[in-house]
C-alpha positions as CSV (number, residue, x, y, z in Angstrom):
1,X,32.2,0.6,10.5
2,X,30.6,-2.7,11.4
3,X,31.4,-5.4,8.8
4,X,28.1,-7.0,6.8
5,X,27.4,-10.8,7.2
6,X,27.0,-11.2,4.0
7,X,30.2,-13.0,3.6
8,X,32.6,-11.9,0.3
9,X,32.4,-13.8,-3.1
10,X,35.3,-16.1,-2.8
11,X,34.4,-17.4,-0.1
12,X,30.6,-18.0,-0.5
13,X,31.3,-21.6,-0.9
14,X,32.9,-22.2,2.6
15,X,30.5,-20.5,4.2
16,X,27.2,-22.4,2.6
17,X,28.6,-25.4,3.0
18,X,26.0,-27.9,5.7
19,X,26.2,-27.5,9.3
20,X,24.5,-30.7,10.1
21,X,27.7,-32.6,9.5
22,X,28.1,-35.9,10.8
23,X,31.0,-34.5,12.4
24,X,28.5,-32.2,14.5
25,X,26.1,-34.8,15.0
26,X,28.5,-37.2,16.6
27,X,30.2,-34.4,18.7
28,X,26.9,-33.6,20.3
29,X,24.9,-37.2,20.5
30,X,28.6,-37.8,22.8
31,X,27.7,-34.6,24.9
32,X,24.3,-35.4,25.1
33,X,24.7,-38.9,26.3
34,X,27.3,-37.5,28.5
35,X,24.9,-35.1,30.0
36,X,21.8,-37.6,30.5
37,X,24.6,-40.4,32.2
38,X,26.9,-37.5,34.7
39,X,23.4,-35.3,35.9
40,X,21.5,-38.9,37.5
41,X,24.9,-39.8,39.1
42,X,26.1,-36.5,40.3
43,X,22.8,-35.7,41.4
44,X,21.2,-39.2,43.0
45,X,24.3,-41.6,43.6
46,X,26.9,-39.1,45.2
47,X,24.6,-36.4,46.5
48,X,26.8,-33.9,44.4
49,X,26.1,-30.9,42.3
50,X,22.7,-30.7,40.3
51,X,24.2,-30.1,36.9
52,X,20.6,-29.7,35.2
53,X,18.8,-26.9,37.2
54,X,18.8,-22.9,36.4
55,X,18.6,-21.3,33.6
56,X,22.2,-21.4,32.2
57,X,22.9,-25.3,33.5
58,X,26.3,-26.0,34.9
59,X,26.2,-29.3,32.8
60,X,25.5,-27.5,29.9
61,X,28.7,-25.0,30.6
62,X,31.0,-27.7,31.5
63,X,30.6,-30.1,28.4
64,X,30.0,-27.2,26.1
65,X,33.8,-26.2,27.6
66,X,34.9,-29.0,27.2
67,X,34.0,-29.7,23.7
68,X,35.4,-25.7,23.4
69,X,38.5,-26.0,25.2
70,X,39.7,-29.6,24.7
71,X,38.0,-31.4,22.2
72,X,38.2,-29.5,19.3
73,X,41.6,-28.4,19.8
74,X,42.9,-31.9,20.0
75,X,40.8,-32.4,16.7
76,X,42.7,-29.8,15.3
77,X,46.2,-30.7,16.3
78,X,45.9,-34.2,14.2
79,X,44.2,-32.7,11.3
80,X,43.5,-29.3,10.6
81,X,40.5,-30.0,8.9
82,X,38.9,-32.3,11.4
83,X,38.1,-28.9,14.0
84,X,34.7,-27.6,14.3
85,X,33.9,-24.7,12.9
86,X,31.8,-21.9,14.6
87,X,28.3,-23.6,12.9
88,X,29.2,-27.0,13.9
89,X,30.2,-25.7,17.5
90,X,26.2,-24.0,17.2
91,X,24.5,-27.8,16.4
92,X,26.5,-29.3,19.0
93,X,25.5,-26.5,21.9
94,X,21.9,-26.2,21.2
95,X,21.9,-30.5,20.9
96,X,23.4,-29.6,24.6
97,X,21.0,-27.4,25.2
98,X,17.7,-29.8,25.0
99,X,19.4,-33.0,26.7
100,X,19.9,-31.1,29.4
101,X,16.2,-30.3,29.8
102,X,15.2,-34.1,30.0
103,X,17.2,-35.5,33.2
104,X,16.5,-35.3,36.8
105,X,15.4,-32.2,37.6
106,X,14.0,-31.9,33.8
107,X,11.3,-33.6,32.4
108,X,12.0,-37.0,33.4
109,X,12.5,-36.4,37.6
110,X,8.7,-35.0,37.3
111,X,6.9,-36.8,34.9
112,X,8.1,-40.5,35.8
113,X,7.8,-39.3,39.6
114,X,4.3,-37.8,39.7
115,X,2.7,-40.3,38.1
116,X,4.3,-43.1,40.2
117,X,3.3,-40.7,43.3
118,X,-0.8,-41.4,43.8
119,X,-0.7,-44.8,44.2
120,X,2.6,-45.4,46.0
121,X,2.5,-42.6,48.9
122,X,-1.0,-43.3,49.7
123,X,-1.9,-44.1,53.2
124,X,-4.7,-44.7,55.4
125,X,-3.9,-41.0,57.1
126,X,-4.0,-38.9,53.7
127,X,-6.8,-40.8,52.4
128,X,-5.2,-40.9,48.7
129,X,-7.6,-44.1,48.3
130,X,-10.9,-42.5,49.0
131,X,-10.6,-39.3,47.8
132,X,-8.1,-39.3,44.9
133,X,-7.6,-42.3,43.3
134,X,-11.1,-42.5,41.9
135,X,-10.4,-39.5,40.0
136,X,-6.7,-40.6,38.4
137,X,-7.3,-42.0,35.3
138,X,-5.1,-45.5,35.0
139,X,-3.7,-44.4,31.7
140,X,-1.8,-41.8,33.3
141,X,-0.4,-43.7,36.0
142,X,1.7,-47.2,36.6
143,X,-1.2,-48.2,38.8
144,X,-0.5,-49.9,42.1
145,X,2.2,-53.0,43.2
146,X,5.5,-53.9,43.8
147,X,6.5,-52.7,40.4
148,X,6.0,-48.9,41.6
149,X,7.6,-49.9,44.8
150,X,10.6,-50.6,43.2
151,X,10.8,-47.4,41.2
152,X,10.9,-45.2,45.1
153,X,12.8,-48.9,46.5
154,X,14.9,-50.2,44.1
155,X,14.8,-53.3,42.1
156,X,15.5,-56.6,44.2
157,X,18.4,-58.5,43.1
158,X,18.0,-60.6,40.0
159,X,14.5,-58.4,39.2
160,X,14.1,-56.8,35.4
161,X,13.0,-53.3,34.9
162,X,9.4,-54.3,34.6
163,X,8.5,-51.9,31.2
164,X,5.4,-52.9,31.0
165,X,3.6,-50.8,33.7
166,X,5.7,-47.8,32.7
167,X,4.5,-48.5,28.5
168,X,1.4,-46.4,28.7
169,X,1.5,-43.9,31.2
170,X,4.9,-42.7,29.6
171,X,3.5,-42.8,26.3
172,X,0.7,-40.6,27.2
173,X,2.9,-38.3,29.2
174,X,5.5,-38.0,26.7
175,X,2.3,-36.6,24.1
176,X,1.7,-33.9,25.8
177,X,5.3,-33.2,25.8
178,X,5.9,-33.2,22.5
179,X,2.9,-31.3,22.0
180,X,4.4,-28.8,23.5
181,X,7.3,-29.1,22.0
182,X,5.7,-28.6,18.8
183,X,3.8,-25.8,20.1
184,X,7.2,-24.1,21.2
185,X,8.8,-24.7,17.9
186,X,5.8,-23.1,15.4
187,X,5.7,-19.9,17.8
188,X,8.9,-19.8,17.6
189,X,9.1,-19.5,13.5
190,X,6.1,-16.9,14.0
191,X,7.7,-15.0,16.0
192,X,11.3,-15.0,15.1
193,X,11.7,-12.5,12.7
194,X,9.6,-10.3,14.9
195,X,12.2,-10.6,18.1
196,X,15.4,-10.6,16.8
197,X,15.4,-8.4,13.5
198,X,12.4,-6.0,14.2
199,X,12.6,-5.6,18.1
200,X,16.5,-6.7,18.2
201,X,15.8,-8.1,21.6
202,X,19.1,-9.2,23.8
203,X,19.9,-13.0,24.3
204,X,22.1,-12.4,26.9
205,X,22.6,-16.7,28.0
206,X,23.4,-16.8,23.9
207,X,26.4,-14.7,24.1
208,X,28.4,-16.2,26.5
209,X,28.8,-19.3,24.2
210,X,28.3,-17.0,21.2
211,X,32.3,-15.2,22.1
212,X,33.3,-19.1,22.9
213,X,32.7,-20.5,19.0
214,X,34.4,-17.0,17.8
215,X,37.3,-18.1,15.5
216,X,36.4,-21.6,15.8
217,X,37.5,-21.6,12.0
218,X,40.7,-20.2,12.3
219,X,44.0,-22.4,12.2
220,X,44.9,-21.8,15.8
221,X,43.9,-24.4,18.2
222,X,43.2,-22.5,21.0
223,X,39.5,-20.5,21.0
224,X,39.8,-16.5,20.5
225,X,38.6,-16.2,24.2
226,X,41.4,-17.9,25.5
227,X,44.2,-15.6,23.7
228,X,42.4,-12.6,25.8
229,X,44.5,-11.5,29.1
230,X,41.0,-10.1,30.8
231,X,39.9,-13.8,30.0
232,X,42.6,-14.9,32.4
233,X,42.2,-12.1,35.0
234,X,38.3,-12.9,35.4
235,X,39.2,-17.1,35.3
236,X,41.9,-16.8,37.6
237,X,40.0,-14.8,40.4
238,X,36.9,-17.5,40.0
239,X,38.5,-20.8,39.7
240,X,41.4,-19.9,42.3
241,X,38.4,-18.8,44.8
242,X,37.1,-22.6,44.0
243,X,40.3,-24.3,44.0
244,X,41.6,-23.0,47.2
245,X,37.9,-24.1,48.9
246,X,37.7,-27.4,47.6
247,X,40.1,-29.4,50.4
248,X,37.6,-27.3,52.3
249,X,34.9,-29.9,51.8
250,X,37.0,-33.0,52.5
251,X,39.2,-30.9,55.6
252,X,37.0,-29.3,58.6
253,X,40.4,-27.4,59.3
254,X,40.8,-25.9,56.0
255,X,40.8,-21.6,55.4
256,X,38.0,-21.1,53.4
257,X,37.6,-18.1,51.3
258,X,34.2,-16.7,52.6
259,X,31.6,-15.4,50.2
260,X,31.0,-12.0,50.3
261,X,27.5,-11.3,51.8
262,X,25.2,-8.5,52.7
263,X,22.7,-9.1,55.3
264,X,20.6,-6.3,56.6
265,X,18.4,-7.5,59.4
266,X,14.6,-7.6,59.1
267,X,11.8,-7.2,62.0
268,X,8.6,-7.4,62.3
269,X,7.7,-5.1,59.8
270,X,11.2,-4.9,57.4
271,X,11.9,-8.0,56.1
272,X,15.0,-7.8,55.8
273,X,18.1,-8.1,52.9
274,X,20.2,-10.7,52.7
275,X,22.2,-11.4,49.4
276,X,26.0,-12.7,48.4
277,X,28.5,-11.8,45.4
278,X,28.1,-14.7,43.0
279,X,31.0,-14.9,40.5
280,X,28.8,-16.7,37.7
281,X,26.0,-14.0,38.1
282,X,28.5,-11.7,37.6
283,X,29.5,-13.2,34.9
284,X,26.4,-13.6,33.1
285,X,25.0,-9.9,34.0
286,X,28.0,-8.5,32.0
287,X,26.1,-9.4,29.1
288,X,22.8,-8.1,29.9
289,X,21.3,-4.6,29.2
290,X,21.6,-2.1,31.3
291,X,18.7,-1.1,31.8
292,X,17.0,-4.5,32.4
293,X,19.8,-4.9,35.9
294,X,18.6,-1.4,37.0
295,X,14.8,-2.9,36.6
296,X,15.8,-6.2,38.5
297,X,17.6,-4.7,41.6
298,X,14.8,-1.8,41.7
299,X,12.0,-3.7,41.6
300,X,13.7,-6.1,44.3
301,X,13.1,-3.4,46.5
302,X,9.9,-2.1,45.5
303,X,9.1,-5.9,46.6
304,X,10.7,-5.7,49.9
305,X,8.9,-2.3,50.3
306,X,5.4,-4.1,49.2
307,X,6.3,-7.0,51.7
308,X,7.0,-4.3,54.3
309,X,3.5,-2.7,53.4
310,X,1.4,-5.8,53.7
311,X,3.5,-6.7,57.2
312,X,2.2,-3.3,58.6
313,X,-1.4,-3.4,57.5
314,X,-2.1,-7.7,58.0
315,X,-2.8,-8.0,54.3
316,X,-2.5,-11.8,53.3
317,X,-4.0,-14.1,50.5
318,X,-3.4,-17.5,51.5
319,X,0.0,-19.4,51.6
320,X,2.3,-19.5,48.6
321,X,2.7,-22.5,46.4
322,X,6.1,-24.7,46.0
323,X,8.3,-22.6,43.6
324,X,6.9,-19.9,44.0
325,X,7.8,-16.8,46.1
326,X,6.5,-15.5,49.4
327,X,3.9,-13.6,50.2
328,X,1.1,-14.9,47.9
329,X,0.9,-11.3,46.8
330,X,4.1,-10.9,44.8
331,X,3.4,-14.4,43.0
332,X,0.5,-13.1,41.9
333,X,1.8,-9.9,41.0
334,X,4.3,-11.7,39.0
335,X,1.8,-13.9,37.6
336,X,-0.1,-10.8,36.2
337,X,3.4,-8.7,34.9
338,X,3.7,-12.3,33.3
339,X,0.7,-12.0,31.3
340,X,1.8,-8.1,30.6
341,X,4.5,-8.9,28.9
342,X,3.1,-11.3,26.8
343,X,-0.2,-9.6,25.8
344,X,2.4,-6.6,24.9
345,X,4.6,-8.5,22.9
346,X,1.8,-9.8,21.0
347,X,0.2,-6.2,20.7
348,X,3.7,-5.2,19.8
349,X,3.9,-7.8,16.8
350,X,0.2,-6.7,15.6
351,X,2.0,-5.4,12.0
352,X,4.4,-8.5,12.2
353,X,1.8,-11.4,12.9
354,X,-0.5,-9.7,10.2
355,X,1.7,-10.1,7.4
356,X,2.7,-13.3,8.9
357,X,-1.1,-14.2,8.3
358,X,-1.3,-12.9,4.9
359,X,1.6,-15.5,4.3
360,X,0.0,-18.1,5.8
361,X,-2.8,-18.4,3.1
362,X,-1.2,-16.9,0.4
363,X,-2.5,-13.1,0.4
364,X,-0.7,-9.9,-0.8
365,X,1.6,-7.7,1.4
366,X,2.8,-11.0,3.5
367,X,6.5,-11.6,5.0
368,X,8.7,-14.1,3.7
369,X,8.9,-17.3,5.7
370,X,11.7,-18.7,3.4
371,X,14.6,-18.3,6.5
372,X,12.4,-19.9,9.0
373,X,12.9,-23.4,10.4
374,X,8.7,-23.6,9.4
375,X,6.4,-22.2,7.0
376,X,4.1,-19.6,8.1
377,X,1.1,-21.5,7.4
378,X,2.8,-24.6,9.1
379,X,3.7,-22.6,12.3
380,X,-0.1,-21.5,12.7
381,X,-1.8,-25.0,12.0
382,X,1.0,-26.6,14.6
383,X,-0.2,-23.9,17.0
384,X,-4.1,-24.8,16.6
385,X,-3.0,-28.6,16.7
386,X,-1.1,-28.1,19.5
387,X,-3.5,-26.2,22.0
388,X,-6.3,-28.2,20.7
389,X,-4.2,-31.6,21.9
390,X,-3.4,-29.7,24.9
391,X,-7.1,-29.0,25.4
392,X,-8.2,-32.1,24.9
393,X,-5.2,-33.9,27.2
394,X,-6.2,-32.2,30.1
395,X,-10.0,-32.4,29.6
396,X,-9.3,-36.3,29.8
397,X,-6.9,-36.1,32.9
398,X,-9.9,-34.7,34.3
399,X,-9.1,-30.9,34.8
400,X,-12.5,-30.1,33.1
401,X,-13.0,-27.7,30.7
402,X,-13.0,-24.7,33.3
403,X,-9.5,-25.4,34.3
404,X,-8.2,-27.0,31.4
405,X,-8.7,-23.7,29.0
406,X,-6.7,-21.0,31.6
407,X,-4.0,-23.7,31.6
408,X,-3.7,-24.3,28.0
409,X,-3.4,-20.5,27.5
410,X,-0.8,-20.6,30.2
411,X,0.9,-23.0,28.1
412,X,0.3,-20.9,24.7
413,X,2.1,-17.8,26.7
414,X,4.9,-19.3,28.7
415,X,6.7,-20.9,24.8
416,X,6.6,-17.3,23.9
417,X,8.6,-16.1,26.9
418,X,11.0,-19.2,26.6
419,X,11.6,-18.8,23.2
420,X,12.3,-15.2,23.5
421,X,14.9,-16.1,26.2
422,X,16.0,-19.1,25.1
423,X,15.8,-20.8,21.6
424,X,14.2,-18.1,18.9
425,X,17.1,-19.8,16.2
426,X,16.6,-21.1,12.6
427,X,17.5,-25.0,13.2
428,X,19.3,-23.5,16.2
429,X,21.7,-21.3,14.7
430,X,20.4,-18.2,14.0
431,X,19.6,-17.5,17.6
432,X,23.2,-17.9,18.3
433,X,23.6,-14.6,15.6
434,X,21.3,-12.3,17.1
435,X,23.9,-10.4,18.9
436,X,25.4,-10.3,15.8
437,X,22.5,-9.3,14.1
438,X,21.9,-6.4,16.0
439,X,25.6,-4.7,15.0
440,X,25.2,-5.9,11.6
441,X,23.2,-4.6,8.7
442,X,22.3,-8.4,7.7
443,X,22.3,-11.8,8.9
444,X,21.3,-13.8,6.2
445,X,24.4,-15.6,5.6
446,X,24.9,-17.1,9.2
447,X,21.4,-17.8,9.4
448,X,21.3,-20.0,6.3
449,X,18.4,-23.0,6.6
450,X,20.3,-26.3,7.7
């Protein structure tokens, strides 16, 4: 019989007792400064590995191992007390889990590059000058000089970091942001409840470091994962597979082990398959429904079979965009299952977002909001504020208002997705629980408001 989180009498104390310790806090501003200082040097001084892209970062593995594996159990060996417990371990991961959204290839890499770009890669054969930079307004931008020259260039020897051209555009940029932001976080607290205790939807990239804080509280300094034998089996056979390649990279002679591929040649008509075995995909897929992999390897090739189609019969609509797949076709077609899924969630959570409503402005028949890291009422006027900013941000950037409304819708949907996938938690924690939640008759007790 699966236990209940509400946790027994005796202990109540212990397990209401704050998460945002300044234990926690100092744990994760180290991680998080880590993070921001390895990803620009691993990335832009020694050409290494990018430790901020995908989806489940390899930054955001390796420090929150780390902190897992080595940190916590030295805590614990010179005072029992001073270990994090599973909560703490939660505020330290998602802390981890926004810095490693702001270097490189995050919001900084774009935001500081793109608007240094107009101006500094302009040239007489793109004509930048006469068609574009009319229309970029200097707010935005650093302008034109030396001073954006040195951002691409570096800084000449003895030269400061001149902050002043970089004051404005960076505030404005950074608005939007946290616009966004805000617009993430109050759908997130109206939707919450909906995704993970009406809909018990998976958070599969939450469970892997879900098992790794499991008996974080317990006097043993080793993590429960590590005491498993099939822990060992599945570690061994990846890290030994990258141990034995690594002199490979240094050593032109060196064996390496070869990854496992499939390559099925394409023509004129078949495109063609080619894909490899990848140990951390396995790794993450264990955790994911099965009927969502069945949907993602089917629909691969009901793709390839759409590719072959439009190969056949000439069909074309222009060139695909950067990061985004090829034909134009699928990206649109993904574009529109995009919009699918939201419109259904939201048609979905019809019953949910009315009573969330009714909340809101104090009606009968409403849903509590008292486990949410916002009120109801909050969550909807930080949703209006937000798109409205939005709106109004890109109106002035001079989209105009045809372009600037589909884009702020775009920007209304894609939180939805995200937070779905990625951060639907109360003050971070609760999202952590929702594979517990969905064994569990209750989660009220792990879920408690920081």
């Amino acid at each position: 019989m699966a236990q209940s989180f509400q946790p027994k009498t005796s202990e109540t104390p212990r397990e209401q007792r704050p998460v945002l310790t300044p234990k926690a806090l100092a744990v994760g501003v180290l991680v998080v400064v880590a993070v921001n200082l390895l990803a620009p040097f691993s990335e832009w001084i020694v050409r290494s590995t990018l430790l901020t892209t995908n989806y489940f970062p390899l930054g955001l593995a390796a420090l929150f191992i780390f902190v897992v594996v080595v940190l916590n159990p030295i805590l614990k060996a010179a005072k029992r007390e001073r270990g994090l417990t599973g909560d703490e371990l939660g505020v330290v991961y998602m802390m981890l889990l926004a810095a490693v959204s702001v270097p490189t290839y995050g919001v900084t890499g774009y935001v500081i590059s793109v608007s240094a770009s107009p101006f500094y890669f302009a040239t007489t054969e793109n004509g930048w000058a006469e068609f574009i930079h009319s229309h970029v307004p200097l707010w935005a931008v650093p302008g034109e000089g030396r001073e954006v020259a040195w951002f691409f260039e570096g800084l000449p020897p003895g030269a400061n970091i001149p902050w002043g051209v970089w004051v404005m555009p960076l505030f404005w940029w950074g608005s939007i942001i946290v616009a966004t932001l805000v617009l993430c976080t109050c759908l997130i607290a109206v939707f919450r409840k909906q995704w993970v205790d009406k809909e018990r939807l998976n958070f599969p990239l939450v469970d892997v470091p879900l098992m790794m804080m499991e008996g974080a509280s317990e006097n043993r300094l080793l993590p429960k994962f590590m005491r498993s034998r099939l822990f060992w089996i599945g570690f061994g056979i990846a890290a030994g597979k990258i141990a034995w390649n690594v002199p490979g990279y240094f050593f032109d002679g060196w064996p390496n082990i070869p990854a496992l591929r499939l390559n099925i040649a394409g023509g004129q008509v078949w495109p063609g398959i080619s894909t490899n075995l990848s140990l951390p995909l396995v790794g993450i897929t264990y955790f994911v429904n099965v009927d969502v992999i069945f949907s993602v390897w089917f629909f691969n090739l009901f793709n390839l079979a759409e590719v072959a189609l439009f190969n056949r019969t000439g069909f074309a609509i222009g060139t695909s965009e950067v990061y985004s797949v090829s034909p134009a076709a699928l990206a649109w077609q993904g574009f529109g299952a995009f919009v699918a899924v939201v419109m259904g969630g939201i048609w979905v959570a019809r019953e949910h977002l009315r009573g969330v409503w009714r909340t809101a402005w104090g009606k009968a028949n409403g849903i509590s909001d008292r486990d949410e890291i916002v009120g109801y009422r909050t969550a909807l006027l930080g949703i209006a504020l937000g798109a409205l900013y939005i709106l109004f941000w890109l109106t002035r950037i001079g989209s105009g208002s045809s372009r600037a409304w589909p884009c702020c819708c775009s920007l209304r949907s894609s939180p939805s997705i995200w937070a779905s996938r990625a951060s639907s938690s109360k003050a971070g924690w609760s999202l952590c629980a929702a594979r517990s939640c969905r064994r569990r008759t209750r989660c009220t007790s792990s879920a408690r408001r920081i």
